[in-house]
N, C-alpha and C positions, 0 to 999 in steps of 0.2 A: 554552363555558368562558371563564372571565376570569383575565388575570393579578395579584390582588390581591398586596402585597407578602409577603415569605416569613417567615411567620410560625410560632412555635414550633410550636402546630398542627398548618400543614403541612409541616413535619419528621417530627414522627410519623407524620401521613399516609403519607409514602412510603416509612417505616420504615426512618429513617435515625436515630431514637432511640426507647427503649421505649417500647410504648405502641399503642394503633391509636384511629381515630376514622371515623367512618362517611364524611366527605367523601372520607375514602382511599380508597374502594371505588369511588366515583365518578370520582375523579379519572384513577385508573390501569385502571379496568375489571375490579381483580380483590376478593374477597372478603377482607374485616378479615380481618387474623392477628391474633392473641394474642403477648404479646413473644417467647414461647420458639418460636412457629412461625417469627417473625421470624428467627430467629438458625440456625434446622433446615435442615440441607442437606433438597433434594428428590431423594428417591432417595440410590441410592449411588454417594458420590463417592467413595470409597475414602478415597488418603490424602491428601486435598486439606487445607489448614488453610484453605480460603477457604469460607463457608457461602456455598450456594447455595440463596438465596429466589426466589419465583417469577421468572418472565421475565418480567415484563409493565411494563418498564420502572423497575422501582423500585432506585435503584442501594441496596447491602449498604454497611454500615459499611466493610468491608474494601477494597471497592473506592476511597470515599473515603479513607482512609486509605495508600493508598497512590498517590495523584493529590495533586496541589497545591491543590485542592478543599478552602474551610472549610463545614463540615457545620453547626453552629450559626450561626444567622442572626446576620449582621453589623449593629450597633445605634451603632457607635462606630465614626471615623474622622478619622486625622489632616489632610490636606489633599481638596481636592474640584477639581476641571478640568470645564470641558465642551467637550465637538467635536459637531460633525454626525454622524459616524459614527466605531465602534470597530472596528479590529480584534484580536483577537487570535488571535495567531502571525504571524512574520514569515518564512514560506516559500516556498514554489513557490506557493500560490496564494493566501497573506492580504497576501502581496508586491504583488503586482498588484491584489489589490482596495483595498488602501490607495493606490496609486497612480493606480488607475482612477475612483478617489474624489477624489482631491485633482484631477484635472483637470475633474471636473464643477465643481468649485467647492467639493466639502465640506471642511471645517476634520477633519481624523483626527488621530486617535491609533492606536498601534500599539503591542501589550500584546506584551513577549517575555521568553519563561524563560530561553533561552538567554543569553548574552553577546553573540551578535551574530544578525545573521539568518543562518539555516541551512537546508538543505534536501538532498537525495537524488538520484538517479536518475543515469543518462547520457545520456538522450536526448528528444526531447519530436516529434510527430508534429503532419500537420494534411493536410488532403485538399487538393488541388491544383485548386479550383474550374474553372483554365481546359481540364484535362482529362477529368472530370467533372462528368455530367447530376443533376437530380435524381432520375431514375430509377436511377442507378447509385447514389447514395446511398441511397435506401431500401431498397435490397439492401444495400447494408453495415449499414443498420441491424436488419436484419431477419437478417443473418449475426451482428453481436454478440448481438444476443436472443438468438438460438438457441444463443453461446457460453454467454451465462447463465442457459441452460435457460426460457428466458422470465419467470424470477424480476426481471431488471433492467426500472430505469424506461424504458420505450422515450421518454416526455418530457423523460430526463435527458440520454439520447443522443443524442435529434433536436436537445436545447438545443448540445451539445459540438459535431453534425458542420454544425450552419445556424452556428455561430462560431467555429470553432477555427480556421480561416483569417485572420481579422480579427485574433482574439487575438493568434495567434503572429506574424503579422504586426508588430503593434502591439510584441509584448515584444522579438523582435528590434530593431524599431527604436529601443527604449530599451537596447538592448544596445549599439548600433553607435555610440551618442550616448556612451555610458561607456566606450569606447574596444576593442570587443571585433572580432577582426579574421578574417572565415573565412580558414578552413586555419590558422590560427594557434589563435584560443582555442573556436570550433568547424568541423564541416563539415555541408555542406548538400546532401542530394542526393535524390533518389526512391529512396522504400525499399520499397516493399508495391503489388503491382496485385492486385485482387481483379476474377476474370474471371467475369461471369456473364450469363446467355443475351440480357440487356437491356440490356447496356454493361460496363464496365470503373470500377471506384472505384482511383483511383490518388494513392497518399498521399508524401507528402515526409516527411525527416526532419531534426532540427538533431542532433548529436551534440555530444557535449560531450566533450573527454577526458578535462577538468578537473573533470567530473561538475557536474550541474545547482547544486550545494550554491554552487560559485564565484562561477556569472553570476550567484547571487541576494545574495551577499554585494556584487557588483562593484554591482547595481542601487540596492541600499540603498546603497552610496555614495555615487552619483552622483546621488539622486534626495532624500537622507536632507533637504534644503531644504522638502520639496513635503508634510510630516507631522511630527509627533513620535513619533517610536520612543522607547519607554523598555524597557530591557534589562532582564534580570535583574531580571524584576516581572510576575511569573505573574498572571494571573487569578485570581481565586481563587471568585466567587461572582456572580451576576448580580443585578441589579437587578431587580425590574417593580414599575412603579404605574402606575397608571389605565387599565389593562387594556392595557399595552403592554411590552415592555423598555426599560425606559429610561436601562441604562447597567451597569455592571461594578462590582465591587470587585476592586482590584489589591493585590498586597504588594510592596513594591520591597527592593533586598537590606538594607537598615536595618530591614526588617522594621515600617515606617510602611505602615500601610493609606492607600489613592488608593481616592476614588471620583470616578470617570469615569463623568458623565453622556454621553449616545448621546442628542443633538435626534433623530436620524434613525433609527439602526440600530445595532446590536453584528452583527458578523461573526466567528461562529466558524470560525477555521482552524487549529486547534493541534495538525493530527494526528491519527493514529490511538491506540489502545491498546496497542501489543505491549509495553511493559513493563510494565501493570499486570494482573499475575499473574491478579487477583479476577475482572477483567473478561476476558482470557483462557481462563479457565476456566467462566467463564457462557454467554460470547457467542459464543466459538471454542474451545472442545476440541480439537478436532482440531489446531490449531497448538499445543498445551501442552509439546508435548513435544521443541518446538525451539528452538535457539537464538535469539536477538533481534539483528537488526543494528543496530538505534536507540538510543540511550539516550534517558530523559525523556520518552517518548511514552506519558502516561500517560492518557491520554482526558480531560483536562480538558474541553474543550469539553463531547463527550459528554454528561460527568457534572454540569456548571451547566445544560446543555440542558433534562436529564431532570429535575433538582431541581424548574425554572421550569415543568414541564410538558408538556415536548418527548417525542414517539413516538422511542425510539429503532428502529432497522431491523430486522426479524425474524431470528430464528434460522437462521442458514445464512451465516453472514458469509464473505466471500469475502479468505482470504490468497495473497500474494504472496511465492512463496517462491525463493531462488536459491542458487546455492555458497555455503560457507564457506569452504571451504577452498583455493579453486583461481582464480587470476585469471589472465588476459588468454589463457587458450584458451577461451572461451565459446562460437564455433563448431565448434570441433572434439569440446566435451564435449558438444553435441548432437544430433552426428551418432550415425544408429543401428548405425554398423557395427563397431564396437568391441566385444568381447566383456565382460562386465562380470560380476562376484565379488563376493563381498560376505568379512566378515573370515575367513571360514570356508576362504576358497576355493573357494564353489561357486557355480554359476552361479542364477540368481535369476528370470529375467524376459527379455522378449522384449525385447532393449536397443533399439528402434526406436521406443519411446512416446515420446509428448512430452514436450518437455520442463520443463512446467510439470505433469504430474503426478505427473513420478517420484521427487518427495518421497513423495507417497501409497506408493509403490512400497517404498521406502528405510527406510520408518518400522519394517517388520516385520522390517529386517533387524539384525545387531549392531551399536550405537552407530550407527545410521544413516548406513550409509555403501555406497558406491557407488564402485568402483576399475571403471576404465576396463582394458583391457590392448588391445594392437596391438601390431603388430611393424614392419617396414622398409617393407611395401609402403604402396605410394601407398593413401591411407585417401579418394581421392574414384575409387574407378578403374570407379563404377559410375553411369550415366546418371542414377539416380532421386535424387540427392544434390544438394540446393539449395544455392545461395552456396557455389559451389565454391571460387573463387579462396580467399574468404577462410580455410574449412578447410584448405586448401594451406597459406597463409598459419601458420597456428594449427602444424599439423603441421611444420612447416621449423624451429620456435623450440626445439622436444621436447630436441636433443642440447644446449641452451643452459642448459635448464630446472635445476631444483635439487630435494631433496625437499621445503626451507620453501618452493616453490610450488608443493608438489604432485604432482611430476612423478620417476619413479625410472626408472631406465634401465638395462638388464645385459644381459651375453652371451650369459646362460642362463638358460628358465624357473626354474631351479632357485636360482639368484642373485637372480633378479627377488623371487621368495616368501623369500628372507630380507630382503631391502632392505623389505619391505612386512609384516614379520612376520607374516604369512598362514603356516598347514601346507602344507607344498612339497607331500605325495606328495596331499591333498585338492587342490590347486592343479595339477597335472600330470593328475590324473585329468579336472577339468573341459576343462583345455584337449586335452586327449586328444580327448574326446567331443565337445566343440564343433567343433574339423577335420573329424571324422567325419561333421557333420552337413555343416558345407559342400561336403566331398567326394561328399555322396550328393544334395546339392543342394535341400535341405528343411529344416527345422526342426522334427520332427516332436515336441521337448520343448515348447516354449516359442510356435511359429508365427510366428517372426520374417520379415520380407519375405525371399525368395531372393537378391532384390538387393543385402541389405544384410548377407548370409552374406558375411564377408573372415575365411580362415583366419590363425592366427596360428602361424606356421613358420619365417619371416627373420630371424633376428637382425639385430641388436641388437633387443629387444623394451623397451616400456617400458609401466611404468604411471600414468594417475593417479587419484589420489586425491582423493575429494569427499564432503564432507556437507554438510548444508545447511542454511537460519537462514530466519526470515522478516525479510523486508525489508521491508515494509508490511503491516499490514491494510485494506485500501480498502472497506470498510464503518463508516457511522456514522448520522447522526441523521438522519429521514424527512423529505424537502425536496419543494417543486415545482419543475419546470422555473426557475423564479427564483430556487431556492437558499433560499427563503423556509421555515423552521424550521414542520415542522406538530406537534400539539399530539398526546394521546392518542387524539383525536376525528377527528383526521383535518382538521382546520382551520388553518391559518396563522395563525403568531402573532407580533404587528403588533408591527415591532421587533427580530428575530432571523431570521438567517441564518447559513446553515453550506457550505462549499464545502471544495471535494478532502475527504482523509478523514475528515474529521469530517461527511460526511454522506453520502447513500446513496435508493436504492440505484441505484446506476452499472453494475454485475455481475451478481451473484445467484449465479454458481456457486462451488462451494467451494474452487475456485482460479482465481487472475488468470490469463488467458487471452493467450498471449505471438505470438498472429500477430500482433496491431497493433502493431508495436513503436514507446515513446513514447507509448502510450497514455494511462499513469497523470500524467505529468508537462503530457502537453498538456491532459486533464480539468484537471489541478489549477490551471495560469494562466489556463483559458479559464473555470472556472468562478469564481473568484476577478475576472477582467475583468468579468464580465458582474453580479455580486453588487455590486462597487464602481459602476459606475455605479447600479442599479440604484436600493441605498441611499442613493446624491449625489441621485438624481431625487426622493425622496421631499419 
């Protein structure tokens, strides 16, 4: 395949305006539409207003049109710059590879929508080389595969666990240069031993309280010397001549087109999709029907990727989903011993799944929601119950709590269910039966562990209350271990890279998987460190 410049043509081609042409069929692997097949949902989507055209990577008008994404080819522009390398998005991991780049020597720019650099999470992970072998690594890698069903890159993985050490290493110590101090603005300690017949994989963690979005704004200050960040100036269309990408088109907020030439590289890092509905409903379904914790994460990269010819990551995309409604009991709303209701008042499900699939759980219920109930007794007082302190901990704040966090408190089941407008006498019936079942020592509705059977009979009882949002989608555009943008073909295309969500695939199952905790956030600076150098070497 070659990347010639984007021409009217192949606009059509990827039927991103009327019209079809034979190169289309080639380019994306699937068969010429006619414009009105173009525009035909496949199957039924019911009451989607967003048409779904094949899946074969060809982005719908709709999708552009709700991205920062210009769909007809840009011919005219006001000012022109050139760097060695571009990135775009200034977050947890286009932060670092602008950075990672500027210490190789490359001259960067740094495209961001936002007004300042922004970013997500609480925490970020990395294996602890000096107490782990490589044989205890390839079990951990061989335990993520088997998280993501064996759909994820084992190349992507093997790239994150041979450098996440080094990375994290490295961004701390551009943290500690900006003045950031443990126990103050994070803490650092061992969080995950994973024990298996051939050694022990034991991972560290950095926490942040201030949430990772902080240290990345504090980095781009301290570091904002070493590139040119320009704000509030989305990407808007890529480049390619002479069979390579060779740079960007930007919009800055005066609404002047920048074309930024890339001597070396364009790095896409601009996120994922969760607010663009079109892409939503194409790529993940299954998250459609939840709230969004992000704003402006509209798959720009993605969708300039796919334009230029880039494989976006097959069907099965993997979200990441957590409360909406409920903060700083996080271990305690995971514990399985809690009895749980949904608005009806009735009991739902064996409350001991994990905790990253019981959105799947939640979703069949009213307004997807998930109420917690417990009463006075100790909520750790059974052996099989992980990170105890900290539920301890979670549990002691309850009579502190309030309902705007979630949390309701009474002296009577029958109080508790007006404070929660749930029907008392369906809410008294379930917790009837659920005592009953702990009293006989089985769970014979639902098959919940016995251990994690705690009846609820102590006043003061409380409840809380949760439903849930996606926080990321951590699927995007088909990369090699180098981060390196592959084509429809399955070829690398000289010029373009994509790191943390805007590229894939890292997962593969259809939920992020929460025993690595820090997982998502140390992918995204290690793959972003290793992408900047990468593109400085070229």
């Amino acid at each position: 395949m070659t990347y010639s410049s984007l021409s009217r043509r192949k606009f059509v081609s990827l039927g991103l305006i009327g019209g079809a042409a034979s190169v289309g069929a080639a380019l994306v692997g699937c068969s010429p539409k006619s414009p009105s097949e173009q525009d035909a949902p496949l199957g039924d989507t019911g009451s989607s207003p967003y048409p779904q055209i094949d899946l074969c990577g060809r982005p719908s008008m709709s999708e552009i049109e709700l991205s920062a994404v210009e769909a007809e080819p840009i011919t005219a522009y006001d000012t022109e710059e050139t760097y060695d390398v571009v990135v775009i998005g200034a977050g947890a991991s286009g932060l670092p590879a602008a950075l990672a780049a500027a210490e190789a020597g490359a001259s960067v720019c740094v495209l961001q929508k936002e007004p300042k650099a922004a970013s997500q999470g609480a925490s970020c992970c990395y294996i602890n080389r000096e107490s782990t072998d490589d044989l205890a690594i390839a079990h951990l890698l061989r335990h993520m595969s088997d998280n993501g069903d064996s759909r994820g890159s084992w190349d992507l993985n093997r790239a994150w666990a041979e450098n996440c050490t080094d990375a994290l290493n490295w961004f701390m110590g551009h943290l500690t240069e900006a003045g950031y101090q443990e126990n103050e603005d994070y803490k650092h300690f061992p969080i995950a031993k994973f024990d298996y017949p051939e050694g022990s994989a034991n991972l560290n963690v950095y926490i942040f309280p201030k949430n990772v979005g902080g240290a990345i704004e504090r980095l781009a200050e301290s570091t904002s010397n070493m590139y040119a960040l320009k704000t509030e100036t989305p990407a808007v269309q890529l480049i390619s001549e002479d069979n390579r990408i060779a740079g960007v088109y930007a919009k800055d907020s005066q609404g002047q087109i920048i074309r930024v030439n890339a001597n070396k590289a364009v790095i896409l890092a601009s996120g994922d999709y969760q607010n663009n509905d079109a892409m939503v409903e194409k790529y993940l379904p299954d998250a459609a029907m939840y709230p969004r914790k992000q704003i402006n994460k509209t798959g720009d990269g993605q969708l300039m990727g796919m334009m230029a010819g880039a494989k976006m990551q097959y069907i099965g995309h993997t979200k990441m989903v957590h409360s909406n409604t409920t903060k700083g009991f996080s271990r305690l709303m995971q514990s399985g011993t809690m009895l749980a209701v949904n608005e009806l008042g009735r009991r739902f499900c064996a409350e001991d799944r994990i905790f990253s699939v019981r959105n799947n759980i939640t979703r069949n219920q009213p307004n997807n929601v998930w109420i917690s109930i417990l009463d006075s007794k100790d909520p750790i007082a059974h052996e099989s119950l992980e990170e105890k302190d900290q539920v301890q901990k979670d549990f002691s704040k309850l009579d502190a709590a309030t309902p705007d966090e979630g949390v309701f408190k009474a002296d009577t089941l029958e109080d508790l269910a007006e404070a929660l407008s749930i029907p008392a006498d369906e809410f008294l019936k379930t917790v009837e039966r659920y005592n009953e079942l702990c009293a006989a020592g089985g769970d014979v509705d639902y098959g919940k562990a016995t251990a994690c059977m705690i009846s609820v009979d102590k006043p003061p009882f409380y409840a809380i209350r949760r439903s849930y949002c996606i926080s990321a989608i951590t699927s995007g555009l088909e990369v090699t271990a180098d981060n390196q943008v592959l084509d429809t073909e399955g070829n690398p295309m000289p010029g373009l890279y994509a790191v943390g969500n805007c590229s894939g695939p890292f997962y593969g199952s259809p939920d992020y998987p929460m025993d690595i905790p820090g997982l998502s956030v140390s992918r995204a600076i290690t793959s972003g460190y290793l992408a900047g150098k990468t593109a400085a070497a070229l």
